[in-house]
PDB file of the backbone (N, CA, C, O) and the ligand in Angstrom, with CONECT records:
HET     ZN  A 101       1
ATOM      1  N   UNK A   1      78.824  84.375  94.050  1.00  0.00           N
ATOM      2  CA  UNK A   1      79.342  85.735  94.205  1.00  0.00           C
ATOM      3  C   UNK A   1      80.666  85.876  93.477  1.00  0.00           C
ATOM      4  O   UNK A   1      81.609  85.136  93.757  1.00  0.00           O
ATOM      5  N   UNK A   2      80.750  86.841  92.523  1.00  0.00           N
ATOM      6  CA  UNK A   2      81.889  87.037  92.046  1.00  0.00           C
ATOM      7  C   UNK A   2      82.672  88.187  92.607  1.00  0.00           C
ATOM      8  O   UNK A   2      82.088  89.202  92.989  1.00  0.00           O
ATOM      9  N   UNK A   3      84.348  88.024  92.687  1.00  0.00           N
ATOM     10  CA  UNK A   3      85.245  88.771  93.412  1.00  0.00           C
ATOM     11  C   UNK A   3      85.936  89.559  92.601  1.00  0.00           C
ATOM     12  O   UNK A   3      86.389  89.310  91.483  1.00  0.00           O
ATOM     13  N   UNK A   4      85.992  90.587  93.276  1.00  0.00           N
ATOM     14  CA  UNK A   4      86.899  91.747  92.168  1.00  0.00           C
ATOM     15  C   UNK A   4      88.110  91.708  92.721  1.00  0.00           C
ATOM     16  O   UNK A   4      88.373  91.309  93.855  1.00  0.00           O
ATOM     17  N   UNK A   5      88.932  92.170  91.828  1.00  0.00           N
ATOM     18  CA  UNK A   5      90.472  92.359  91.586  1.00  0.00           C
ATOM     19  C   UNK A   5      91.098  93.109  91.375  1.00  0.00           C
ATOM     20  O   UNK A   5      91.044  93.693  90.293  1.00  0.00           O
ATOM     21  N   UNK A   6      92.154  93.484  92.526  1.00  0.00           N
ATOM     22  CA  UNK A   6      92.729  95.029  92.840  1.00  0.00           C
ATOM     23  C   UNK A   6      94.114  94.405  92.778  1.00  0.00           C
ATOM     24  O   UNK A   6      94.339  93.210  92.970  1.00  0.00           O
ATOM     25  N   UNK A   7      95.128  95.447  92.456  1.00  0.00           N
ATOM     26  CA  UNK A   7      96.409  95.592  92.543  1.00  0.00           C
ATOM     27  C   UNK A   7      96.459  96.443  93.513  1.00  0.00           C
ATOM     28  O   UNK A   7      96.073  97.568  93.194  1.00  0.00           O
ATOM     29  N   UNK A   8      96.875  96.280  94.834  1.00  0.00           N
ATOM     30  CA  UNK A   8      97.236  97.006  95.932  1.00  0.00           C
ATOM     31  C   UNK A   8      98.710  97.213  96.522  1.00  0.00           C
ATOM     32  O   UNK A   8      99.517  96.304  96.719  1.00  0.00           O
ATOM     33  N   UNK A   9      98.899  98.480  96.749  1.00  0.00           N
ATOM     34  CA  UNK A   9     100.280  98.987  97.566  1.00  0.00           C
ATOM     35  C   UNK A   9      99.666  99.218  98.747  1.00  0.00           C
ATOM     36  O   UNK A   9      98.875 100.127  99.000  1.00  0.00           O
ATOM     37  N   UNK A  10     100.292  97.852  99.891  1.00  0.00           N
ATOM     38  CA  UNK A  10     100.150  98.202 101.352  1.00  0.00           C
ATOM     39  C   UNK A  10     100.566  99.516 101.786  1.00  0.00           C
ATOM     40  O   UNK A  10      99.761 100.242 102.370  1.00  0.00           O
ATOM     41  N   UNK A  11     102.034  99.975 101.496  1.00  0.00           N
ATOM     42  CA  UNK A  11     102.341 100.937 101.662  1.00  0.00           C
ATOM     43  C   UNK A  11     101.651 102.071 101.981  1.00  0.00           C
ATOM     44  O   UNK A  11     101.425 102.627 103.056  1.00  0.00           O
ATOM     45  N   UNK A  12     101.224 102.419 100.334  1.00  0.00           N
ATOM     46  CA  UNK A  12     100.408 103.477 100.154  1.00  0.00           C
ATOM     47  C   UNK A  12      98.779 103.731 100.887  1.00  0.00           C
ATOM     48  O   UNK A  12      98.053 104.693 101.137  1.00  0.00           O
ATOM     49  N   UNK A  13      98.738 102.162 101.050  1.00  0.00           N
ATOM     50  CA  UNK A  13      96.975 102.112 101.170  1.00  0.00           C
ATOM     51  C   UNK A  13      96.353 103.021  99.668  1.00  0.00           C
ATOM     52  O   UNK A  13      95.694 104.059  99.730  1.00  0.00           O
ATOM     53  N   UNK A  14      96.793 102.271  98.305  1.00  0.00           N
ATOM     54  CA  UNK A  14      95.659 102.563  97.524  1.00  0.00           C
ATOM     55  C   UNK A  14      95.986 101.888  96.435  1.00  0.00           C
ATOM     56  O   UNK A  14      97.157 101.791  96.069  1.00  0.00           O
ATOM     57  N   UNK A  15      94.835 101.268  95.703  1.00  0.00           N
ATOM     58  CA  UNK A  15      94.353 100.094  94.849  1.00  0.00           C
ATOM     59  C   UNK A  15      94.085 100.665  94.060  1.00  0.00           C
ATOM     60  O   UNK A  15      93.628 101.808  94.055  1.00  0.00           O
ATOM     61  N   UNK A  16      94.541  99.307  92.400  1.00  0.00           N
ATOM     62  CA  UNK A  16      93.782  99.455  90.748  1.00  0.00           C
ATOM     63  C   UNK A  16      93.561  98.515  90.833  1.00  0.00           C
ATOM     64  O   UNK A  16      94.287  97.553  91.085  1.00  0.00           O
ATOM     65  N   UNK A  17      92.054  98.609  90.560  1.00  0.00           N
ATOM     66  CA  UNK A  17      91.219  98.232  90.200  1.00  0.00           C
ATOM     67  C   UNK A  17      90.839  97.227  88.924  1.00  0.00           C
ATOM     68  O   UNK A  17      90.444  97.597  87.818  1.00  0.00           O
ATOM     69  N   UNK A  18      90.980  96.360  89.205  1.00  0.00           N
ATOM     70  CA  UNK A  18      91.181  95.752  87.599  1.00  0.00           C
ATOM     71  C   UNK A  18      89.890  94.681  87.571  1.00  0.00           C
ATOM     72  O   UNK A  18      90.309  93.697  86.962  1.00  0.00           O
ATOM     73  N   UNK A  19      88.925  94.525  87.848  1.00  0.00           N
ATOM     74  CA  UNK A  19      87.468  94.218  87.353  1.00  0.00           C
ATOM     75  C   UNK A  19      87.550  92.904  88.147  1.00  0.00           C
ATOM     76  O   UNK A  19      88.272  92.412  89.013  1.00  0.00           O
ATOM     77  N   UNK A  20      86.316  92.531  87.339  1.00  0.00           N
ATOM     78  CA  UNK A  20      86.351  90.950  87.338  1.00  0.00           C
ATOM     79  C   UNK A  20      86.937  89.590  86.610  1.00  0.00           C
ATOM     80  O   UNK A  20      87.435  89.679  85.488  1.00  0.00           O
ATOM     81  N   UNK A  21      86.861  88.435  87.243  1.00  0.00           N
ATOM     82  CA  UNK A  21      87.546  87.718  86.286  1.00  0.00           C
ATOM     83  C   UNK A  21      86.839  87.247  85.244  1.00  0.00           C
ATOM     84  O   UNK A  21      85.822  86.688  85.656  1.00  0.00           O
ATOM     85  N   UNK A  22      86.939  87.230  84.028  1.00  0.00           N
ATOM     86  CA  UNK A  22      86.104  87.218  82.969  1.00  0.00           C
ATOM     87  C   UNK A  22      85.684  85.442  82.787  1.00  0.00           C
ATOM     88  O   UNK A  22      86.634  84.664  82.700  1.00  0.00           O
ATOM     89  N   UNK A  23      84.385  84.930  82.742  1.00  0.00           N
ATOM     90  CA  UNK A  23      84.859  83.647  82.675  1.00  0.00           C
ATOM     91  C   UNK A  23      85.074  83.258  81.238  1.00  0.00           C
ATOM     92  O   UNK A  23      84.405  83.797  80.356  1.00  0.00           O
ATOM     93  N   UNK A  24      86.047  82.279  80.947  1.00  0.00           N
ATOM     94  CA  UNK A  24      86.151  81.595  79.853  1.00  0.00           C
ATOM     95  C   UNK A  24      86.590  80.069  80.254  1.00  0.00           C
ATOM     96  O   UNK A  24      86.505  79.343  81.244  1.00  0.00           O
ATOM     97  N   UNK A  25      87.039  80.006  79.094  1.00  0.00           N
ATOM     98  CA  UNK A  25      86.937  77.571  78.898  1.00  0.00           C
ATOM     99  C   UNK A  25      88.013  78.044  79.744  1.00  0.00           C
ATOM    100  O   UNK A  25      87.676  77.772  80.896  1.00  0.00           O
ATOM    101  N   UNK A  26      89.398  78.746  79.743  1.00  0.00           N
ATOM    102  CA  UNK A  26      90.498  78.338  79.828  1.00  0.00           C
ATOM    103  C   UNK A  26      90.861  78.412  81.233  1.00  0.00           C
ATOM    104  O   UNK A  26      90.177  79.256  81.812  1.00  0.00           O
ATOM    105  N   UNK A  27      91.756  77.785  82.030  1.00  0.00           N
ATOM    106  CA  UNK A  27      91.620  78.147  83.616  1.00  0.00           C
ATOM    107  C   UNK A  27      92.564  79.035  83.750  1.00  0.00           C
ATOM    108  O   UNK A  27      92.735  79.632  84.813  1.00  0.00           O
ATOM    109  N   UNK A  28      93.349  79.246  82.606  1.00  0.00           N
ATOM    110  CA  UNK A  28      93.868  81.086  83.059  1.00  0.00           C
ATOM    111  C   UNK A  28      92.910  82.340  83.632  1.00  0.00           C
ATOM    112  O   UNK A  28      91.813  82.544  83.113  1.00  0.00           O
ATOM    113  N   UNK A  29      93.404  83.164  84.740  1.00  0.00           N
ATOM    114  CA  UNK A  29      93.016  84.308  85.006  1.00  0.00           C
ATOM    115  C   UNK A  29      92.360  85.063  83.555  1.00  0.00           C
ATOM    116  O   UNK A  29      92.848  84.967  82.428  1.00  0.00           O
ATOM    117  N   UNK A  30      91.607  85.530  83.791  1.00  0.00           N
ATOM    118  CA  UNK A  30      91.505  86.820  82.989  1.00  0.00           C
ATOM    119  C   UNK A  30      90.712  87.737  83.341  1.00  0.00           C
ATOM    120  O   UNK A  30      89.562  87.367  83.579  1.00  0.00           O
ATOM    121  N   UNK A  31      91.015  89.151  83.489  1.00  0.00           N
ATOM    122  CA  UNK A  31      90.509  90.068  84.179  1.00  0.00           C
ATOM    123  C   UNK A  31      90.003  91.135  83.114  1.00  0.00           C
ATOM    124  O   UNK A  31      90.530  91.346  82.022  1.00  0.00           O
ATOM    125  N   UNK A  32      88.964  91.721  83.598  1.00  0.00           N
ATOM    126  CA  UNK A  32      88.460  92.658  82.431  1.00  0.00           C
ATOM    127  C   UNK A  32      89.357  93.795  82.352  1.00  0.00           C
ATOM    128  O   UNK A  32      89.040  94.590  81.467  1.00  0.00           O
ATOM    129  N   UNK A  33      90.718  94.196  83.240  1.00  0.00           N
ATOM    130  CA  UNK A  33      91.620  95.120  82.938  1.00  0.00           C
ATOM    131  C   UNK A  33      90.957  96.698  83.688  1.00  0.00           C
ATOM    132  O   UNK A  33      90.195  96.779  84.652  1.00  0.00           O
ATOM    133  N   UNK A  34      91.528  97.787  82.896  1.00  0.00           N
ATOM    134  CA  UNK A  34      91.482  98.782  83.566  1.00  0.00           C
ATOM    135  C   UNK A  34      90.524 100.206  83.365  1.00  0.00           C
ATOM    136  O   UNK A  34      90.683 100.992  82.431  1.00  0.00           O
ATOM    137  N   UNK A  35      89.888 100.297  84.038  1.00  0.00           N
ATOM    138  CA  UNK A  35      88.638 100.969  83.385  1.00  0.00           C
ATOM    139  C   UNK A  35      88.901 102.463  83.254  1.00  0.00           C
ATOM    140  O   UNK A  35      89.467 102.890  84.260  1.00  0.00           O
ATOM    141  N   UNK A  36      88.639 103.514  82.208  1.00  0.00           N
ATOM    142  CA  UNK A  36      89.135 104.870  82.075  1.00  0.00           C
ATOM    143  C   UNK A  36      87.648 105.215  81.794  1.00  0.00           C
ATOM    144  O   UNK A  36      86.772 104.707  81.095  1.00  0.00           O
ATOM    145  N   UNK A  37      87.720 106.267  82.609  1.00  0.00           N
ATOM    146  CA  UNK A  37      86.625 107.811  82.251  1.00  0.00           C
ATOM    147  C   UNK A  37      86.882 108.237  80.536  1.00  0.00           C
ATOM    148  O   UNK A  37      86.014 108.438  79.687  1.00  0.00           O
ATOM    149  N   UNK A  38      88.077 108.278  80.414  1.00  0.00           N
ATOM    150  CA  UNK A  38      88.577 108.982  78.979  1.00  0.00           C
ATOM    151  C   UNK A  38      87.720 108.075  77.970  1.00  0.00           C
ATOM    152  O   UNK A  38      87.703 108.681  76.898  1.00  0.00           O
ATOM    153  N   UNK A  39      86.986 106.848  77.863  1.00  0.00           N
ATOM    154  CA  UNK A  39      86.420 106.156  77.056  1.00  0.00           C
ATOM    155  C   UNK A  39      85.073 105.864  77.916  1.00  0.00           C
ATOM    156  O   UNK A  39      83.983 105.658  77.382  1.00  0.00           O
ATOM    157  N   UNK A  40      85.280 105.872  79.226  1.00  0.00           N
ATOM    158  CA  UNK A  40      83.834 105.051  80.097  1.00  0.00           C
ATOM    159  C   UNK A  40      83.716 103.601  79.422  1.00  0.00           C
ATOM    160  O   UNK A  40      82.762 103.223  78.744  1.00  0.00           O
ATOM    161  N   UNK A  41      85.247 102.613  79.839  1.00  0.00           N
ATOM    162  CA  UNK A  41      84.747 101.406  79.455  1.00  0.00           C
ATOM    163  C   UNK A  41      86.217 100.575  79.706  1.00  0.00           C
ATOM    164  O   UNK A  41      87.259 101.081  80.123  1.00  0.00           O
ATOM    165  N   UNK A  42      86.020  99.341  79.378  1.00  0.00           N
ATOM    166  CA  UNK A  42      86.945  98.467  80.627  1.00  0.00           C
ATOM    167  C   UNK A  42      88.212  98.556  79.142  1.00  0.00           C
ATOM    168  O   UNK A  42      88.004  98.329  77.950  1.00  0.00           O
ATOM    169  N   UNK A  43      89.260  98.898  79.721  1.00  0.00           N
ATOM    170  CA  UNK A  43      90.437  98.362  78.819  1.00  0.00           C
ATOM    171  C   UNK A  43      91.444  97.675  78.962  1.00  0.00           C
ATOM    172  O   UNK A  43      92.321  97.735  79.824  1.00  0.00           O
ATOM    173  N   UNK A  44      91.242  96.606  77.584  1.00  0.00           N
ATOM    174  CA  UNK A  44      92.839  95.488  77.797  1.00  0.00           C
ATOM    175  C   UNK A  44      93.467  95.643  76.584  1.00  0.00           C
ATOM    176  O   UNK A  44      93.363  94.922  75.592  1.00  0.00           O
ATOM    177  N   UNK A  45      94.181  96.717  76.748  1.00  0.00           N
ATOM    178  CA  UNK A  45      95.240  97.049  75.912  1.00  0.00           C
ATOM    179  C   UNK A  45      96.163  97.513  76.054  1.00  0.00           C
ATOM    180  O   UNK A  45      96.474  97.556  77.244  1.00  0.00           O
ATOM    181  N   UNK A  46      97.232  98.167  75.046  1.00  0.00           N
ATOM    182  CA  UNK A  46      98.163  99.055  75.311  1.00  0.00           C
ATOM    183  C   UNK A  46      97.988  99.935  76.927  1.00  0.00           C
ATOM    184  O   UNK A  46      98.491  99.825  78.045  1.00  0.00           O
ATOM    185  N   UNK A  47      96.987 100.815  76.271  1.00  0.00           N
ATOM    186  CA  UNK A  47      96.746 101.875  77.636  1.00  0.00           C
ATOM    187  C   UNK A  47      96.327 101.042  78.867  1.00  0.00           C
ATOM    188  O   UNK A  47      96.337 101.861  79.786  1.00  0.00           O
ATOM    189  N   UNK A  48      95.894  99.608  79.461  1.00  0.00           N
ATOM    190  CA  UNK A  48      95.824  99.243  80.448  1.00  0.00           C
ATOM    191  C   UNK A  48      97.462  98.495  81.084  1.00  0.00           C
ATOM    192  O   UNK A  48      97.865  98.344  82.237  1.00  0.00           O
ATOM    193  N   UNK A  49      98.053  98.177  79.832  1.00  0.00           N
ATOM    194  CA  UNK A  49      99.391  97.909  80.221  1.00  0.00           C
ATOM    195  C   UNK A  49     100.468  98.909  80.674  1.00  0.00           C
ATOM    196  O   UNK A  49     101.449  98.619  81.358  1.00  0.00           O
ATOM    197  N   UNK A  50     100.075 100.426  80.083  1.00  0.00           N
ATOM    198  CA  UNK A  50     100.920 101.671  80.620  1.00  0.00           C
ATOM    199  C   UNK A  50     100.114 102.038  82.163  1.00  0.00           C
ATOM    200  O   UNK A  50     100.699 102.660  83.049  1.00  0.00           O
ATOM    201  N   UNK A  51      99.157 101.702  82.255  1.00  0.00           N
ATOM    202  CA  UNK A  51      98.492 102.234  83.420  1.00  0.00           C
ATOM    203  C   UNK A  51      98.843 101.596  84.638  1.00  0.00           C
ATOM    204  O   UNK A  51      98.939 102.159  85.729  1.00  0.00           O
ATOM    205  N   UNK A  52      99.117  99.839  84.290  1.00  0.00           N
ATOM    206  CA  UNK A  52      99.389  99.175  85.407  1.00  0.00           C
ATOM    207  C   UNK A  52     101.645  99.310  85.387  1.00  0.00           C
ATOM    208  O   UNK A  52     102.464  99.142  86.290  1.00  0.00           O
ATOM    209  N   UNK A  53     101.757  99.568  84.341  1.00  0.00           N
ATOM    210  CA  UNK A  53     103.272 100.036  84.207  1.00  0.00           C
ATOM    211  C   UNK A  53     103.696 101.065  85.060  1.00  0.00           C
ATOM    212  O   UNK A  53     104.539 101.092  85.957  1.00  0.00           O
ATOM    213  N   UNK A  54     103.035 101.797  84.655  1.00  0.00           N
ATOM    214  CA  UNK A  54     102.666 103.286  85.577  1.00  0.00           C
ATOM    215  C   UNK A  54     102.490 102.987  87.413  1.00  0.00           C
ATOM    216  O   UNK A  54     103.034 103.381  88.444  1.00  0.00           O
ATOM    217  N   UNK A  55     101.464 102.120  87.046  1.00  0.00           N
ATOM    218  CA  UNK A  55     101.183 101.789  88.669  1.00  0.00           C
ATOM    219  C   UNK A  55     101.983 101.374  89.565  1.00  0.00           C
ATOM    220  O   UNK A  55     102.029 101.707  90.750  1.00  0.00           O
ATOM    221  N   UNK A  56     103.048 100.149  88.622  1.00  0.00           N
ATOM    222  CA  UNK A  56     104.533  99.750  89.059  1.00  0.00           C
ATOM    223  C   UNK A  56     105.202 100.716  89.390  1.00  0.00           C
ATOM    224  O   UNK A  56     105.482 100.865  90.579  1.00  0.00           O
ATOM    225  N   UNK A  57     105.531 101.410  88.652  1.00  0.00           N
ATOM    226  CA  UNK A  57     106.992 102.459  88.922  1.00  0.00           C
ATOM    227  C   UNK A  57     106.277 103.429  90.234  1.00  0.00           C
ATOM    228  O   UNK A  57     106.852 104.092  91.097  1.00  0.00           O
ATOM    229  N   UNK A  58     105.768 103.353  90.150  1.00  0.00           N
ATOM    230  CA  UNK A  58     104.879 104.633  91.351  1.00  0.00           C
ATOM    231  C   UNK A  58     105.219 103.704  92.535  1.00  0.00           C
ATOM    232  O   UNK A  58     105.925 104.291  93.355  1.00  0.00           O
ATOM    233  N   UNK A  59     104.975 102.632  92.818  1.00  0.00           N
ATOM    234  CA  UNK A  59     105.455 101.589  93.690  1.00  0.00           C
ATOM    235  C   UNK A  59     106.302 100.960  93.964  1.00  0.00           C
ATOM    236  O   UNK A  59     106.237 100.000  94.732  1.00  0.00           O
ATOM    237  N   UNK A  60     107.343 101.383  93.366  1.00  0.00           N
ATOM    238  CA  UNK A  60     108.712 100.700  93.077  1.00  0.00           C
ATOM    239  C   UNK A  60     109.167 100.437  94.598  1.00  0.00           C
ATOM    240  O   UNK A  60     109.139 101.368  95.404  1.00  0.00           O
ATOM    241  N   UNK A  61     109.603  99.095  94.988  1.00  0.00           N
ATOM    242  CA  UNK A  61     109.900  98.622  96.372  1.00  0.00           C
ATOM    243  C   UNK A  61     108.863  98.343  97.306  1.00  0.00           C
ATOM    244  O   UNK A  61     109.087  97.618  98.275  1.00  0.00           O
ATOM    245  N   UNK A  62     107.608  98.919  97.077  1.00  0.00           N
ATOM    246  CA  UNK A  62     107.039  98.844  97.892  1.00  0.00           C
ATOM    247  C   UNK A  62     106.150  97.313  98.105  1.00  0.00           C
ATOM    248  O   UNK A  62     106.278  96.277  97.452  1.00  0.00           O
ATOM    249  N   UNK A  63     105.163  97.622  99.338  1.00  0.00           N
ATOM    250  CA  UNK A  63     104.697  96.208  99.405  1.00  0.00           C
ATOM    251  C   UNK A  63     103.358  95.817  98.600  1.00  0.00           C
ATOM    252  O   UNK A  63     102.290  96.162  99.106  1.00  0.00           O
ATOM    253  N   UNK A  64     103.350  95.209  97.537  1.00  0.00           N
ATOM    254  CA  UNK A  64     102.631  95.395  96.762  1.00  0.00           C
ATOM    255  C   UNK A  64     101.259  93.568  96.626  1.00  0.00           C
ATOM    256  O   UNK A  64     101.605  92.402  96.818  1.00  0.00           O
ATOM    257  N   UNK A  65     100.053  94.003  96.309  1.00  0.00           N
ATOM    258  CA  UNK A  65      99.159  92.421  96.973  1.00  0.00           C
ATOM    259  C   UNK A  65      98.485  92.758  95.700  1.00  0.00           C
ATOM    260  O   UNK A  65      98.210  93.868  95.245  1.00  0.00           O
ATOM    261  N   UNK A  66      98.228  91.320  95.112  1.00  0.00           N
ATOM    262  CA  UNK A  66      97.466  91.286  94.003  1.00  0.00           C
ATOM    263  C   UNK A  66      96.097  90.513  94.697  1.00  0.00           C
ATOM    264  O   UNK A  66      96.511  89.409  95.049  1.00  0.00           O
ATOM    265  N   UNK A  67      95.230  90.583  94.902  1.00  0.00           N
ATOM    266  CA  UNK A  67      93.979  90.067  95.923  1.00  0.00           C
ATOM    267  C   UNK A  67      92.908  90.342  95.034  1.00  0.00           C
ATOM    268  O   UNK A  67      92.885  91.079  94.048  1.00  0.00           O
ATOM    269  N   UNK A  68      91.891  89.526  95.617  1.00  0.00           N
ATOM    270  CA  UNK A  68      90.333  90.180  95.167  1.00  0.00           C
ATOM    271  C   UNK A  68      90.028  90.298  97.020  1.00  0.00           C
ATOM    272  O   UNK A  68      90.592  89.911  98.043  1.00  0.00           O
ATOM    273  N   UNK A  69      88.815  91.059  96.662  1.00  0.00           N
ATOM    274  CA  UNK A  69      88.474  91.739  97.823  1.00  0.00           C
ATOM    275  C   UNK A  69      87.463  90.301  98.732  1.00  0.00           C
ATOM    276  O   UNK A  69      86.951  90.487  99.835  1.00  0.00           O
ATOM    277  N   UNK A  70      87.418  89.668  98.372  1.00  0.00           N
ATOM    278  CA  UNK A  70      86.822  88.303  98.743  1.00  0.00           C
ATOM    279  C   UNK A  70      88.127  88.187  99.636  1.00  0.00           C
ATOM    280  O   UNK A  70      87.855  88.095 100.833  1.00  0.00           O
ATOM    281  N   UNK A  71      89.399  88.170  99.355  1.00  0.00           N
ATOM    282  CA  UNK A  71      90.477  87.480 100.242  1.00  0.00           C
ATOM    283  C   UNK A  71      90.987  88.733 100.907  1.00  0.00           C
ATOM    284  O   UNK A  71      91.730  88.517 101.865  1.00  0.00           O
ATOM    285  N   UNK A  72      90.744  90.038 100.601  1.00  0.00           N
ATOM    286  CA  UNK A  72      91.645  91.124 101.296  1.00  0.00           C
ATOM    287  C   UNK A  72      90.597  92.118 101.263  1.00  0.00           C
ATOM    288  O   UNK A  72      90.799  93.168 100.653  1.00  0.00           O
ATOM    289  N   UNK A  73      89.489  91.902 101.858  1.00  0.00           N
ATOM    290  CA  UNK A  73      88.142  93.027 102.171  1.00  0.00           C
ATOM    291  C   UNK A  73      89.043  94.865 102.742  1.00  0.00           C
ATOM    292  O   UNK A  73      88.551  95.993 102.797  1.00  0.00           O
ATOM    293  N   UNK A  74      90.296  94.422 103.019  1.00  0.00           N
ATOM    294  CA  UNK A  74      90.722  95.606 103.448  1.00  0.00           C
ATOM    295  C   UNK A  74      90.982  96.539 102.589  1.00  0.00           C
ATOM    296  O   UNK A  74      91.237  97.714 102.850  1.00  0.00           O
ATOM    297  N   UNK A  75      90.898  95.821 101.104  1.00  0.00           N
ATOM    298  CA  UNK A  75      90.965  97.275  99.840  1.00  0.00           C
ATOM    299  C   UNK A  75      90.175  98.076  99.951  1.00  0.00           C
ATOM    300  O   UNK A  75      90.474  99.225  99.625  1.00  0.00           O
ATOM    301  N   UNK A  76      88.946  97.801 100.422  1.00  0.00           N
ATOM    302  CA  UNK A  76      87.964  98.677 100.627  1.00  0.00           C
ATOM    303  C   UNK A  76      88.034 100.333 101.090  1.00  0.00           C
ATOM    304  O   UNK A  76      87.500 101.343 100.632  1.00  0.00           O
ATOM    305  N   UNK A  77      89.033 100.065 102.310  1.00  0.00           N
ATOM    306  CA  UNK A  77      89.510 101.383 103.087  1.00  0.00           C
ATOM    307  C   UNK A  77      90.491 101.931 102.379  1.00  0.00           C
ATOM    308  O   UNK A  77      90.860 103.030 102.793  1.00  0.00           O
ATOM    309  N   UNK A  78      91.181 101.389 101.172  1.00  0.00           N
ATOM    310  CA  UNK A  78      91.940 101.975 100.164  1.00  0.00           C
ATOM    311  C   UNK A  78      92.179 102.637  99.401  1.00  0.00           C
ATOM    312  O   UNK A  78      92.414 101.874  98.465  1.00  0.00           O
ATOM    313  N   UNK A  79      92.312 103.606  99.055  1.00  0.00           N
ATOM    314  CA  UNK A  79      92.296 104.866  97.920  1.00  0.00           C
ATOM    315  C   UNK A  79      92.493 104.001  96.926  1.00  0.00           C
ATOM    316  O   UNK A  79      93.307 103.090  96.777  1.00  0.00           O
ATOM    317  N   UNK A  80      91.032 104.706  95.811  1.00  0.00           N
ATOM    318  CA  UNK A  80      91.560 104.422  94.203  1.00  0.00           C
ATOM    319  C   UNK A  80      92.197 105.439  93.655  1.00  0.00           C
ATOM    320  O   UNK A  80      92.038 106.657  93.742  1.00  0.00           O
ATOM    321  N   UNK A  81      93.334 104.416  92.773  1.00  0.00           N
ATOM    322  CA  UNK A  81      94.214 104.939  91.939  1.00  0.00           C
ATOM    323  C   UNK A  81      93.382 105.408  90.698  1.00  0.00           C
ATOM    324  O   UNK A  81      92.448 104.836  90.137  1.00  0.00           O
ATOM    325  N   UNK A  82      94.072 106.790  90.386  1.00  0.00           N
ATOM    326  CA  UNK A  82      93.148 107.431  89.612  1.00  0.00           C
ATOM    327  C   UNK A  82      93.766 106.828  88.084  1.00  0.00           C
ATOM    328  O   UNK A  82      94.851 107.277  87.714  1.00  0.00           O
ATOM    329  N   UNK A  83      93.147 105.946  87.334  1.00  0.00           N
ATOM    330  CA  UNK A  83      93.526 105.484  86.187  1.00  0.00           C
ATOM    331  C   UNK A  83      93.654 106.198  84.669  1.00  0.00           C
ATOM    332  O   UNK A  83      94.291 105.910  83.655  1.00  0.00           O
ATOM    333  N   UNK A  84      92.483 107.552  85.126  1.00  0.00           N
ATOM    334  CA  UNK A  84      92.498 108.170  83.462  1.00  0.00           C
ATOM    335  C   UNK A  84      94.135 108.945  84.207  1.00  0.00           C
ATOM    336  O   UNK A  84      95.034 108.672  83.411  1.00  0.00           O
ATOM    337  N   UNK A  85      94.592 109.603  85.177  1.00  0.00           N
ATOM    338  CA  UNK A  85      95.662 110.072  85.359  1.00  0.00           C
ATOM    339  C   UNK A  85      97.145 109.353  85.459  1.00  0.00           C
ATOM    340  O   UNK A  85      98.166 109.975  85.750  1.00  0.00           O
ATOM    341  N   UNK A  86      97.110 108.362  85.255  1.00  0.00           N
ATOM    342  CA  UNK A  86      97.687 107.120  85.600  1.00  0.00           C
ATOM    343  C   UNK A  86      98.425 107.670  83.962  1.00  0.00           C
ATOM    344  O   UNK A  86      99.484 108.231  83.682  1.00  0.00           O
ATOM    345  N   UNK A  87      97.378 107.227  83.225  1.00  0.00           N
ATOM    346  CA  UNK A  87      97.675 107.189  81.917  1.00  0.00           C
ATOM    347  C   UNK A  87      98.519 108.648  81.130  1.00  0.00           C
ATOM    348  O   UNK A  87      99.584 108.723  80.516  1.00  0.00           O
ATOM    349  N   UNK A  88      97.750 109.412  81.398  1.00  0.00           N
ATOM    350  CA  UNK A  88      98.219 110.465  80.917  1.00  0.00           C
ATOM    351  C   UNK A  88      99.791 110.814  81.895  1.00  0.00           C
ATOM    352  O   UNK A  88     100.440 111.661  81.283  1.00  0.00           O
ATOM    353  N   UNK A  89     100.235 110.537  82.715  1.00  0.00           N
ATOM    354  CA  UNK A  89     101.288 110.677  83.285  1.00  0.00           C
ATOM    355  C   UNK A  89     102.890 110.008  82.044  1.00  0.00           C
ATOM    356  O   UNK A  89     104.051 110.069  82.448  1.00  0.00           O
TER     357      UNK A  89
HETATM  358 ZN    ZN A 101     103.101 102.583  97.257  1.00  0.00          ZN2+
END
């Protein structure tokens, strides 16, 4: 079973979404990043780095959990962060 991977603000109660971990040789993380409507498709780029930038400052102080839902099933009850708006902000 593979586990997905949210950036969560306890605070807020609401999660980004950032995929699965992609497998490769290397035992670094790697996540398929941030998925937008504006393309319908997973992005690791610029625009997934303003989105999760974005996601920061929106959270600034707050209590913030990097989890897959395997270890924190409670994202579930979590609002998704709307990512094509994320961006355009
Ligand atoms: Zn928050």
């Amino acid at each position: 079973m593979s586990a997905y991977f949210y950036l969560c603000c306890k605070n807020c109660e609401i999660s980004l979404y950032l995929g699965k971990k992609i497998a490769s040789e290397e035992t670094s993380l790697t996540l398929q990043g941030v998925y937008l409507e504006e393309n319908k498709a997973w992005n690791n780029d610029a625009r997934a780095w303003k989105v999760i930038q974005r996601f920061l400052q929106d959270h600034e102080m707050h209590e913030l959990l990097f989890a897959s839902d395997e270890h924190f099933p409670e994202v579930h009850l979590y609002e998704s962060a709307n990512t094509d708006e994320l961006l355009s902000k």
